[in-house]
N, C-alpha and C positions, 0 to 999 in steps of 0.2 A: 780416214774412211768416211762415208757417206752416213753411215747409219752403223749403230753396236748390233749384233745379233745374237740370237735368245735361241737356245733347243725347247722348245714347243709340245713335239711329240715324240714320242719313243713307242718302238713296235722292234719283238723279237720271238723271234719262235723258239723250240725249244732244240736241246743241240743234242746230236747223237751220232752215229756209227753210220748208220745203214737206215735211209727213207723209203723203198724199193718200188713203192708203190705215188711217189711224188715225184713230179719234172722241178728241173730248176727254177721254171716261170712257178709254178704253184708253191714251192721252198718260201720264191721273194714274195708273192700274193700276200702269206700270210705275215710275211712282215710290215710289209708297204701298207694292209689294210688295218694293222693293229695297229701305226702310229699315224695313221690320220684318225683314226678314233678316239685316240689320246691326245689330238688337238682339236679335235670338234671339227675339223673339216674335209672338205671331199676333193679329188683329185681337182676340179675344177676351180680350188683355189690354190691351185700348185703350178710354180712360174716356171719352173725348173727343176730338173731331174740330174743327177752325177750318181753313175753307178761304176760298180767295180767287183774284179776278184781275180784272181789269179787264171790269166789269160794260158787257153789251153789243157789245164789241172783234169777238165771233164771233158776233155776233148772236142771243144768248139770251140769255132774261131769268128770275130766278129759276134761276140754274146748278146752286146748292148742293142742290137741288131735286132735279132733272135727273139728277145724277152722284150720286147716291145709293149705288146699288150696286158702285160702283167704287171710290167713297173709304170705304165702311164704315160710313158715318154712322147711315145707319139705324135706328132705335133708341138714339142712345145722342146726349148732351147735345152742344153745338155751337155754333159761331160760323160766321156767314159775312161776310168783311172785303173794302171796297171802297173805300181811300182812294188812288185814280192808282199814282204809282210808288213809293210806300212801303210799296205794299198786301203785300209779302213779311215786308220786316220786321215789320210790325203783326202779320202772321200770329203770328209767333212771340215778339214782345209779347205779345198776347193768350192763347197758349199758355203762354208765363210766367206768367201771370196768372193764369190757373187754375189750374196744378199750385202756385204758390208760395201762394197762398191756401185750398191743401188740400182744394178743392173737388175734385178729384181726384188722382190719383197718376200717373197718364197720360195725355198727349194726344197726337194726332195732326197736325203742321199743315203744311198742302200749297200749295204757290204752284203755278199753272203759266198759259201763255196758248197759245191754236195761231192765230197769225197770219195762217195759211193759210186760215179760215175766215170772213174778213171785213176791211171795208176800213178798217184800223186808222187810216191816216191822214188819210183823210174825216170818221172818227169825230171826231179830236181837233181838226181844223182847223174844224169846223161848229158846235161847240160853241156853245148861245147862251144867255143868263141870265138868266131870265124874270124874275127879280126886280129887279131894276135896267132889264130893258128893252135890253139894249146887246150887241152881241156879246163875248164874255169871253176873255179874253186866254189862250191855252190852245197857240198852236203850238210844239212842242217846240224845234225849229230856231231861229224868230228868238230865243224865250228861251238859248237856249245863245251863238247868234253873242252877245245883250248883254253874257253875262256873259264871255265870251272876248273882246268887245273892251274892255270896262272894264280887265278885270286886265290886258290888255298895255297899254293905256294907263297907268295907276296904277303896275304895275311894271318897267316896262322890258322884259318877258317879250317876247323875238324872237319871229315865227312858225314858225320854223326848229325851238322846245324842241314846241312842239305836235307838230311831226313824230318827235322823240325819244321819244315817250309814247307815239307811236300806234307806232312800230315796237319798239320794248321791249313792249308791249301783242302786237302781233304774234309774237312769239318766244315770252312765256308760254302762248299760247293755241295755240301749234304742239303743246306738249307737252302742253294738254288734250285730252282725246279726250272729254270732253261738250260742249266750246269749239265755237259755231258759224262763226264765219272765221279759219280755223286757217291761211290763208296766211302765210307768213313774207315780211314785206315791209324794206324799207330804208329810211331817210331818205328819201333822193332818190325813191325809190319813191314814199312817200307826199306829200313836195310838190310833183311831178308829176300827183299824183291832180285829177280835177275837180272846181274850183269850185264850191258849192253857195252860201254863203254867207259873205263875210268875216270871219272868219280862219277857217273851217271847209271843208275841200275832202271830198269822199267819202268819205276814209282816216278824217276827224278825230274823225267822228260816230259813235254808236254803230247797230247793224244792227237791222231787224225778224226775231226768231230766233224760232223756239216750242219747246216744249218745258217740266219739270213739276221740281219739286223737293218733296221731302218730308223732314219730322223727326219725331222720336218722343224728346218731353221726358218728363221722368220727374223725381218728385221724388226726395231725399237719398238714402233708405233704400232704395228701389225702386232707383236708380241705382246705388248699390253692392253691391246682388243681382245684376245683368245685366249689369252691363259694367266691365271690365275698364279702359278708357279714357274714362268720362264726362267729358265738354269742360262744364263749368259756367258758365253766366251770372251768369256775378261782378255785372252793372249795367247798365242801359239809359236812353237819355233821348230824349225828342221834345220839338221845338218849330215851331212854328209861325213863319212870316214874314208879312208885309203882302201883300195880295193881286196887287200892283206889282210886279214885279221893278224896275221904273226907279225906285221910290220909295227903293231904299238902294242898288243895282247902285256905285254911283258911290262910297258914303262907307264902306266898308269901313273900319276902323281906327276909327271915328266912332262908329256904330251897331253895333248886336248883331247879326248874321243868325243864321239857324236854326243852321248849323254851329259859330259861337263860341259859342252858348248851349249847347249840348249838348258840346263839346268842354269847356267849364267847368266844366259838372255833374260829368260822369263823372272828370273827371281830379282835381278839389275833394274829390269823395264818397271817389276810393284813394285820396288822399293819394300822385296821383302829378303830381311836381315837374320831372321830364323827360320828357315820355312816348315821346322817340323812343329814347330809350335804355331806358327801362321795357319797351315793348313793341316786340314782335318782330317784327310782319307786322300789314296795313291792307288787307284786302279790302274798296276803296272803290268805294261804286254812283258811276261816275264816265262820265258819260254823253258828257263829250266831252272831246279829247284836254288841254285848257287848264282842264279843271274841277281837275283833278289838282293840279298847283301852286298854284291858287287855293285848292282846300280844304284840301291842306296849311295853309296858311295860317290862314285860317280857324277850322278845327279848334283851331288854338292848337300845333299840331308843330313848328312853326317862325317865325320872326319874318316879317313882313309884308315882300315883296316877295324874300323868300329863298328859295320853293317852286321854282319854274325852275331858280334855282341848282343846288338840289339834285337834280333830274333829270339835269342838263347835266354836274354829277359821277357820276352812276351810282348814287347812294344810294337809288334808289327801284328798282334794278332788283332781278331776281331772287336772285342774288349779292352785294345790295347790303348799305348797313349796316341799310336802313328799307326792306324789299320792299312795293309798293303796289301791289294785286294780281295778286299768282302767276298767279292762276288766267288769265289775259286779261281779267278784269274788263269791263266794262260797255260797254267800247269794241268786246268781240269776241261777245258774247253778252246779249242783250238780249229777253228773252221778257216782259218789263216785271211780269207777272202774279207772276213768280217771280224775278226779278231780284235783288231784293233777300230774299228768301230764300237765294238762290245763293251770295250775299255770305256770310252767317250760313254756311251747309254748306261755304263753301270757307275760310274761317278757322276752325271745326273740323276739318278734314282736313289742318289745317298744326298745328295744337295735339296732333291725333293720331299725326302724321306718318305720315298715310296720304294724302297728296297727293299717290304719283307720281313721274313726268317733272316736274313743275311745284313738287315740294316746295319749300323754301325752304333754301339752305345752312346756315343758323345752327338751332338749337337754339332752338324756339319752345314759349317758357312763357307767354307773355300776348298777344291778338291782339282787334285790334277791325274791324268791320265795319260798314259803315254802309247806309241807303237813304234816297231821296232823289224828290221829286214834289212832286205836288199843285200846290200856290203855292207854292214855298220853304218843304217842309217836312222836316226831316230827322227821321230816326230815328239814333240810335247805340246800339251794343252793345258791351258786353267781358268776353271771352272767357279762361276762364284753364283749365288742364287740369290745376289741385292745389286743394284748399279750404284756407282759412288757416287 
């Protein structure tokens, strides 16, 4: 690469149900204008723009189009990314990507979705796939209940630890105030909650939230001119899985999924040999309460059927030895467009130790973030706040 690149600015609004009285250019405004005020500068030192979110969800088409004047694009060079629930992180891959190959010095890259504006879950459940002919496997729900009853099959994992993550889950996101189910709930609270689908009851799932996330990358020298605490993208990895979830749900330990192969990479590439002792905080796109121990797992954090464990001792909570998402992660807030943007902005705000009620009690030098969609595809990031 040409140049290392640095997260600069952060700007996010706050995440909720229902805006009725906001368009989707005014959602991204106030994202876009809070993280260039969090790098001291104004659109006119912005080289480039990469926006994104789930093409269609609010019923327009050609958005990047549309929201022109809002996100600043206008004129100046641009991406617009559309790949399901990874489409955040991609955002700001694809912003690595420019700035680190010098094509510019600046970029702007904005997730957001307003939920409010159309029937998200019609969209994803109708889904059909002209090229094969067949309706395409795409409902979020039954994908989630498989992979949460695999892993408590495979690991012993009680449905009791799923209630442990979503009420740990609950207490982080009390203390976010952009967090959109900021209710503090209990165990019994949430295994009380109604049945939706086995082992998943209402509490376990993650919410339809809307709401806008924005960053402002900057490469090396740029970075060490403007900010004072640039969060640097140490490394990034994506991979792709089989278009099945049921074609490897089951052999975990066997086969590769998206999460071990990019948990490989990046921990291969630092030449890191512990990573839960290496790194400090895992702002994980974790869409349901059992995804959590599983991708611990997965990732390569911990040994195979040990993830539960390690919830059921506290090591993933806020206080813990391995905090997994501070913020309420995925479970309390979920604008999907920005989601995984969210991830990236909120393990910067732990690296900056500008996180808040929600900061993390230890002393965070190294943080990773993940996102998570499509068919079983993940993105990974790691985040460090020194250059070696």
């Amino acid at each position: 690469m040409s140049q290392r690149v640095a997260i600069v600015g952060i700007g996010q609004t706050r995440h909720t149900t229902r805006r009725p009285y906001h368009n989707d250019g005014e959602l991204i405004y106030e994202a876009v204008t809070a993280a260039l005020a969090d790098a001291q500068l104004g659109l006119k030192d912005i080289d480039n723009i990469i926006i994104g979110n789930m093409e269609l969800f609010e019923g327009h088409s050609l958005n990047d189009a549309m929201l022109l004047d809002y996100t600043g694009a206008k004129g100046r060079s641009g991406f617009k990314m559309n790949t399901g629930g990874t489409v955040g992180s991609m955002n700001v891959i694809s912003g690595w990507y420019n700035v680190a190959s010098g094509m510019c010095d600046t970029t702007l890259v904005i997730g957001w979705e307003k939920h409010d504006e159309g029937p998200t879950t019609s969209a994803i459940t109708t889904i059909w796939d002209p090229a094969i002919n067949r309706e395409f496997e795409v409902g979020a729900i039954s994908g989630l209940a498989i992979i949460s009853q695999a892993y408590m099959m495979r690991s012993g994992c009680p449905i009791e630890v799923g209630a442990v993550v979503r009420a740990q889950a609950s207490e982080n996101a009390s203390r976010n105030p952009n967090a959109h189910l900021r209710d503090r709930y209990t165990v019994n609270d949430v295994m009380n909650a109604r049945m939706v689908l086995y082992p998943l009851n209402l509490l376990m799932i993650c919410p339809t939230s809307l709401g806008a996330c924005a960053m402002v990358l900057a490469g090396e020298q740029k970075a060490k001119k403007i900010s004072k605490r640039p969060v640097w993208i140490r490394d990034h990895a994506t991979a792709h899985q089989v278009t099945r979830g049921a074609d490897f749900i089951g052999d975990v330990g066997k086969i590769d999924t998206s999460m071990t192969v990019t948990g490989r990479r990046i921990f291969k590439r630092n030449h890191i040999t512990k990573p839960m002792g290496e790194i400090q905080v895992f702002e994980m796109y974790d869409p349901c309460a059992f995804c959590q121990p599983a991708w611990l797992e997965e990732f390569g954090l911990c040994e195979l059927g040990q993830g539960w464990r390690l919830i059921e001792k506290g090591v993933t909570a806020r206080e813990g030895a391995f905090p997994v998402s501070p913020s309420g992660g995925t479970l309390c807030t979920n604008a999907i467009g920005d989601t995984a943007t969210v991830r990236v902005a909120e393990a910067a705000l732990q690296l900056r130790g500008d996180a808040g009620e929600h900061q993390v009690t230890r002393e965070v030098k190294m943080a990773l973030a993940s996102g998570y969609g499509g068919m079983y595809w993940t993105d990974l990031l790691l985040l460090t706040n020194a250059l070696d």
